[in-house]
C-alpha positions in Angstrom: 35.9 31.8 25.7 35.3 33.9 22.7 32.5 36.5 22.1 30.0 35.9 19.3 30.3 39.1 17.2 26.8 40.1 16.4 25.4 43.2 13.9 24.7 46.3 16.2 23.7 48.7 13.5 23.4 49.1 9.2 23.1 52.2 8.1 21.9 53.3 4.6 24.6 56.0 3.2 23.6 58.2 0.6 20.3 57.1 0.4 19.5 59.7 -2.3 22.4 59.2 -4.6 22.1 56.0 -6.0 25.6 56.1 -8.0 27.5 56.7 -4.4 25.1 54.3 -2.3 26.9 52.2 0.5 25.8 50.1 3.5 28.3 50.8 6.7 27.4 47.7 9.1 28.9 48.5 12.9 29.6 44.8 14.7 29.6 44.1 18.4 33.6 43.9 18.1 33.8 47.7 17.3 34.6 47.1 13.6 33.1 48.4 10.8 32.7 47.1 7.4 31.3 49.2 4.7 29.2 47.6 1.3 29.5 49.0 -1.7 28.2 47.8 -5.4 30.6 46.2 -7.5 29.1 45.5 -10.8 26.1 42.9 -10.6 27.3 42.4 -7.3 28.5 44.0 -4.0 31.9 44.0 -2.5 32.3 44.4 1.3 35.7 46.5 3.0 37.0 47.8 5.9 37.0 44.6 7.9 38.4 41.6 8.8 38.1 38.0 7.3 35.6 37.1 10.0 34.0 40.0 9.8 33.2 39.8 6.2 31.4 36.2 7.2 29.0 38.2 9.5 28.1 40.9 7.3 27.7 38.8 4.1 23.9 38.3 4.9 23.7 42.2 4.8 25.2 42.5 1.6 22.6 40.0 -0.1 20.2 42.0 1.5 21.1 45.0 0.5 22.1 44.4 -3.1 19.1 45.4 -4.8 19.4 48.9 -3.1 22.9 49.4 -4.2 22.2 49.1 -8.0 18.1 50.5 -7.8 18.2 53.9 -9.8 21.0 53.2 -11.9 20.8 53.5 -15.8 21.6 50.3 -17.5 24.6 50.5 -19.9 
């Protein structure tokens, strides 16, 4: 029977810098998948497919923090 992966930890990186801010979510599994901003949006890495599926509520979470601070061009 397989294990339900669940989120273990999220931690805020470079909470001070908002033009280098990331989210690294740590799973269950062991893996790690990093968020990042991408444009108006957010762009997760570092992880698998399924992964990605678990840490997508994260990222909507999260996406507001990403781009706060950041001078519109």
């Amino acid at each position: 029977m397989k294990r339900e992966i669940k989120i273990s930890r999220v931690e805020l990186l470079y909470y001070s810098q908002p033009e280098r801010r990331k989210v690294k979510v740590r799973l269950s599994n062991g893996h790690v998948g990093y968020i990042s901003r991408c444009w108006e949006s957010w762009e997760i890495y570092g992880c698998t497919v399924e992964d990605k599926r678990i840490i997508l509520p994260i990222a909507e979470q999260y996406n507001g923090w990403l781009h706060e601070g950041l001078k519109e061009y």
